[in-house]
N, C-alpha and C positions, 0 to 999 in steps of 0.2 A: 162532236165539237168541231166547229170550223175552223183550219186551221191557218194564222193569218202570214202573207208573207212576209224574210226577214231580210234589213239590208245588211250588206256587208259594205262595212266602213272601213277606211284609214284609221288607224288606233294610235295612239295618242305615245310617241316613240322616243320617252325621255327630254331630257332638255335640251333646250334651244331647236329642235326638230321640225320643224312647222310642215316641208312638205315631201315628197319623195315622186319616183319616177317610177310608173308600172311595170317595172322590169321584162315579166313575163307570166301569161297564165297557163297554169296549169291543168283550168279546165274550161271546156268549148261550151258554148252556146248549149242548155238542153240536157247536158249530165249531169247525174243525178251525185249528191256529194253527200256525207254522213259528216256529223257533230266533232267538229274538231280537227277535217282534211283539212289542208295545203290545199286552197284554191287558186292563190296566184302569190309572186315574188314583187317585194318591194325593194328597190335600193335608195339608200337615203344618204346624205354624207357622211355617214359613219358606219356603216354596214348594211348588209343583204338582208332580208326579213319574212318568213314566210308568211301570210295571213290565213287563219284558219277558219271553218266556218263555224259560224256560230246555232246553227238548224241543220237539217237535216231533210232534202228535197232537191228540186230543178231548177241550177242554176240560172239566170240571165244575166248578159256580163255589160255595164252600162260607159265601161272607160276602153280604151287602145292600149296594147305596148306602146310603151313612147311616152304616153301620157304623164303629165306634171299633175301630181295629185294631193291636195290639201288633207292636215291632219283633223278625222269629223266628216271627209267626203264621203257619198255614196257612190262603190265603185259598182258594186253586181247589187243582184236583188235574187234571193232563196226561196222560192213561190213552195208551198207544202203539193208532194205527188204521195200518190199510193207506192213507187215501188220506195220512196225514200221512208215512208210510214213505217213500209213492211218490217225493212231494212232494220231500222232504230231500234222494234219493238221484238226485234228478234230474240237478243238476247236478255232482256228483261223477261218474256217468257222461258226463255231458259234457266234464270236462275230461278222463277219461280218455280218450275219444277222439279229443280231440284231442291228443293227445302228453302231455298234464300239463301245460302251459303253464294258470295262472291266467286269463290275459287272453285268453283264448280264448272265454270267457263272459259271454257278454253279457246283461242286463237285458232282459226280454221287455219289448217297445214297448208305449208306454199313452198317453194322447193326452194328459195333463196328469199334474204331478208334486206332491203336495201334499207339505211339509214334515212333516209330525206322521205321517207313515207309516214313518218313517226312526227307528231309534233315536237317543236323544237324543245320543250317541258322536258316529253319521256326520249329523244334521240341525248339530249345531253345528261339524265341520269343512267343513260345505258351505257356511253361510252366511259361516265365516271369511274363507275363499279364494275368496268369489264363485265357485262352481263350480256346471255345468250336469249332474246328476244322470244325467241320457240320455246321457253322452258318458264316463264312467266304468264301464268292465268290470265287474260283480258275477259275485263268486262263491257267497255265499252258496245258502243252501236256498230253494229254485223261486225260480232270479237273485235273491234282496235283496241287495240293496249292503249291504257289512257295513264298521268300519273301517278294519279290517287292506285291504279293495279300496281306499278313496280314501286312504289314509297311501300306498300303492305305488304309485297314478297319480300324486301329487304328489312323489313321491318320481323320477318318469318325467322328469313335463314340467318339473324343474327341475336334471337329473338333470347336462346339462353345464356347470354352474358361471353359465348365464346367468340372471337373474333370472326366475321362472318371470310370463308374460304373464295377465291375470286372464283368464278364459273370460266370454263374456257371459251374462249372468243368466238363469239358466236360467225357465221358466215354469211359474209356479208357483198353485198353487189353494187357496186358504187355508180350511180347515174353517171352519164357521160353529161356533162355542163353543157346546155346547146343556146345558155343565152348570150345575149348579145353584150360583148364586154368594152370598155372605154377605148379606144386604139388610143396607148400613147406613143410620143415623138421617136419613128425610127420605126417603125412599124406597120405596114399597108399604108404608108403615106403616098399620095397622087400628088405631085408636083408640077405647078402649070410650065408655061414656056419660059418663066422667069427665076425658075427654080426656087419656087416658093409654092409651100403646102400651108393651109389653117386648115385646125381643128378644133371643134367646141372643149373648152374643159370641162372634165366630168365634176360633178354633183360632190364628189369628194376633194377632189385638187380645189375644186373652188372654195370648200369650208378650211380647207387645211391654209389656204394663202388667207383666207380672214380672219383663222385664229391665230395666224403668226403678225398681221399686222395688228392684231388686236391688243396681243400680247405688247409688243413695242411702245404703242400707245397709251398703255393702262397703265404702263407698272414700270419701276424704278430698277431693272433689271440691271444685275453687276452680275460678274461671276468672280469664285474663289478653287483656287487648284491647289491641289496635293498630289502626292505620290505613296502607292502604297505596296510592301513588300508581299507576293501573294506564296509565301514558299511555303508556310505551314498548311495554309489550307490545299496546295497543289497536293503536299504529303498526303493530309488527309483524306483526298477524291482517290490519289492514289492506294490506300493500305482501304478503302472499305468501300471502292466504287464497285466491284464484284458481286458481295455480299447486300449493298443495296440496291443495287438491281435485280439481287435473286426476290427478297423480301419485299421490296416495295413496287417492281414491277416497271419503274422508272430509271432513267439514269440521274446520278448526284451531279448535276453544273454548276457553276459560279453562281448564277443567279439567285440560288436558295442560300445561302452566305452573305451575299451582299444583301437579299431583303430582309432578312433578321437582323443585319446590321444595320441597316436601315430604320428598321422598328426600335432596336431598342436605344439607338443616337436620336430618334424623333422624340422619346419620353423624357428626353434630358434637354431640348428644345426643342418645346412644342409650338414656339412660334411658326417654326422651318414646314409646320403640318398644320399651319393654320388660313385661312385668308382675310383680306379685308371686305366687308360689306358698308360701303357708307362710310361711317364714322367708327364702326365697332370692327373688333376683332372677331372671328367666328372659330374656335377651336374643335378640335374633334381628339374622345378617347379611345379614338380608334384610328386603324391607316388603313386606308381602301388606296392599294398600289396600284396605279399605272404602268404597265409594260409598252417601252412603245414594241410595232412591230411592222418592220415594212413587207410591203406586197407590193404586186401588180400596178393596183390599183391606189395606190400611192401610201400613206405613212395612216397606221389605226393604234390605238393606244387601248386595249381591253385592259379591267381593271381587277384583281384580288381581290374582295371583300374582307374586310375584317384579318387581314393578313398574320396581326400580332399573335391570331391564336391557333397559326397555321405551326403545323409541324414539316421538317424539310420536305419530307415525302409530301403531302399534299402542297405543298408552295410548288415542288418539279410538277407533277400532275396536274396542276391547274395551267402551270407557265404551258405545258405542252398541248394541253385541252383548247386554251385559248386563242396559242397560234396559229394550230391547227385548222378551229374552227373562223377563224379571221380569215386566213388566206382562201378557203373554201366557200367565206363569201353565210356563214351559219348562226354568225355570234347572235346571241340574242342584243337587241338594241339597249337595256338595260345595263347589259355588260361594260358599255363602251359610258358611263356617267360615274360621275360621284368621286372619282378620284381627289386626293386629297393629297399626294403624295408622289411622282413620275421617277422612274428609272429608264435611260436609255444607254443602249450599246453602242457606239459606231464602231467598238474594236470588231464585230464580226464583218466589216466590210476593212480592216485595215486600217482606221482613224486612229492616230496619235495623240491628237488633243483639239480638242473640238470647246465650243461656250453654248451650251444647246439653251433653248429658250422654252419659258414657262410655259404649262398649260392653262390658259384662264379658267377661274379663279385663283390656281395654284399659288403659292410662293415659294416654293422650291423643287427644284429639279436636277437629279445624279447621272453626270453623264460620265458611263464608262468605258475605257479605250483600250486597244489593242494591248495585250501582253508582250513584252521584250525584257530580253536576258540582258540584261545591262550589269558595269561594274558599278558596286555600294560601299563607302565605307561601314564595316562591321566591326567594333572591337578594335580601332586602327588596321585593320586589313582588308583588303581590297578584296572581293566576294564577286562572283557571277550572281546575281538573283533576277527572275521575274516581277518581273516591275510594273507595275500601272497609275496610269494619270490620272485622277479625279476630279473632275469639276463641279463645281455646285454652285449650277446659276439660283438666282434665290431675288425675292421683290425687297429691295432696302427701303420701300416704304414703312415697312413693315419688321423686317428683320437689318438687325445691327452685323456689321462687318465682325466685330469678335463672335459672336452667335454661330455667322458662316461659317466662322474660319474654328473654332473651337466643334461642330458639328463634324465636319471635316478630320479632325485629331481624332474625335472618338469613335468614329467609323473605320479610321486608320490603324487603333488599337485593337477592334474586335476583327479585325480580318488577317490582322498581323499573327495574333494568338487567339484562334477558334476556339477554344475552349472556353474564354468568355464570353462564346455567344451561348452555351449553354449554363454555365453560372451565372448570367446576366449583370456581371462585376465590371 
């Protein structure tokens, strides 16, 4: 059978996406690549991306680093070679002789496991599930662990209804990052004789200043503030932050308190989690939360899926999965869409009260501020308590001022007394 060559495209990187910048390849002119490598890095203004290949042969690479490259273009081209045949067919002969049994195939031994060699699929359910790489069958082409192999080990080792045990952390060699990163202001700047430096803005700063003027423009943006006592819930990070970090592996933050109070004040105004499209309103039974999170390379907002049916522990473990893999430049592009719902911090830089602006489509957004022990009246007595500002800029085309401000109250009750965040009262 002749085998015909394949191109490797631009793939199609969520909404509003249209083009990216060929960051960096990973593989030269002539090497040979298997079904599913990291052949080169794309950054787009919303994150880093790796592109996999789609065959199995001898690459030829047809774009530059540098290169501006449309979503549908053809970047390389995957001509079929004998040693990438050999390669592929390697382990399909070995599971055939072993009976056909999948797990029969095992990963060739390597003395360290880097993360960024795994597609982004099997690298993010490996650091989900604390899973050790070497200890998982691959069947993939010449052994690569592919999804569909760790989806059916966890589907194994949790297979008799008993909670599956985390494996110990496998070990791991972290690439040194040698691409080339946006210089912002203050930083290798060359300054002529006039003491004046320009620099291009990056691909990202550029979309972030067109969804903030976009935002301005669209929408009937107001903000509504509150203040809210956070002493019962500090008690409670305090009396069971130990114990859940033994059991869940994670630490207990603010965040996982505020996104359930979030979730369950959205079900009482579902406007505040809705957008406008045209003339109609577009509701959603669900909240795909936005985190913003700053970086480097300027402000990325990854999002929680389906958050309402998150339990603390996976709400911390996502929040830290996603930060992690943002600042590292790993998020998958799909991660960064759909949100329906934004929380931001500026209390971790210090901010006292801030009026942060929408994410388009959005119509509302929580902005939270630095913690201070301020005095409260309580019961006619004057109280030291931890105090926070609340803002909740929100689209008044759409949502009413008592809506806001009554959104606000019951976000303020369920964080005052955590316990209704678990009676849902």
């Amino acid at each position: 059978m002749v085998r015909m060559a394949v191109d490797v495209t631009v793939p199609g990187m969520g909404e509003s996406v249209k083009q990216a910048v060929l960051l960096k390849w990973h593989k030269k002119d002539g090497d040979t690549v298997q079904v599913d490598e990291p052949v080169c890095e794309l950054e787009t203004d919303k994150a880093n991306v790796d592109i996999p290949a789609a065959a199995a042969g001898t690459i030829k690479r047809l774009k530059k680093e540098g290169d501006t490259v449309n979503v549908g273009e053809v970047i390389a081209r995957i001509e079929p070679s004998a040693a990438g045949a050999a390669k592929s067919s390697a382990p399909a002969k070995a599971q055939a002789q072993s009976g056909g049994s999948a797990t029969a195939v095992a990963a060739p031994p390597t003395q360290t496991v880097a993360l960024e060699d795994f597609s982004p699929a099997v690298r993010r359910l490996i650091q989900e599930n604390n899973l050790n790489p070497k200890s998982i069958p691959a069947t993939g082409p010449s052994g690569r662990l592919t999804k569909e192999d760790v989806e059916t080990f966890l589907s194994k080792r949790g297979g008799n209804g008993a909670p599956a045990k985390p494996a110990p952390p496998p070990t791991v060699e972290k690439k040194k990052d040698t691409a080339p990163v946006a210089v912002e202001p203050g930083a290798a700047l060359v300054f002529d004789s006039n003491g004046i430096a320009r620099q291009p803005m990056s691909k990202i700063r550029k979309r972030i200043a067109q969804t903030l003027v976009q935002a301005q423009q669209t929408a009937a943006i107001l903000t509504t503030f509150n203040e809210v006592d956070l002493s019962q819930v500090n008690e409670l990070r305090a009396r069971y932050k130990e114990k859940f970090q033994e059991m869940h592996g994670v630490g207990l933050g603010y965040m996982s308190f505020f996104a359930r109070a979030v979730v369950l004040s959205l079900r009482e105004f579902p406007r505040v989690n809705a957008f406008l499209d045209g003339d109609d309103v577009v509701y959603h039974n669900y909240v795909n939360l936005g985190i913003a999170v700053s970086t480097d390379r300027g402000l990325a907002v990854p999002v929680l899926r389906n958050v309402q049916s998150m339990s603390f522990a996976k709400i911390e473990s996502e929040i830290k999965r996603l930060a992690t893999a943002v600042r590292d430049g790993k998020l998958a592009i799909e991660e960064l869409s759909g949100g329906t719902f934004t929380i931001t911090n500026g209390g971790i830089f210090g901010s006292l009260l801030s009026t942060p602006i929408l994410t388009p489509p959005q119509s509302g957004i929580l902005g939270m501020h630095a913690i201070q022990k301020r005095p409260v009246a309580i019961n006619d007595k004057v109280e030291i308590r931890p105090m926070m500002y609340l803002a909740l800029s929100y689209d008044h085309r759409l949502v009413d001022g008592k809506e806001s401000v009554s959104f606000l109250v019951r976000l303020k009750q369920f964080l005052e007394d955590p316990a209704r965040l678990v009676l849902e009262i």
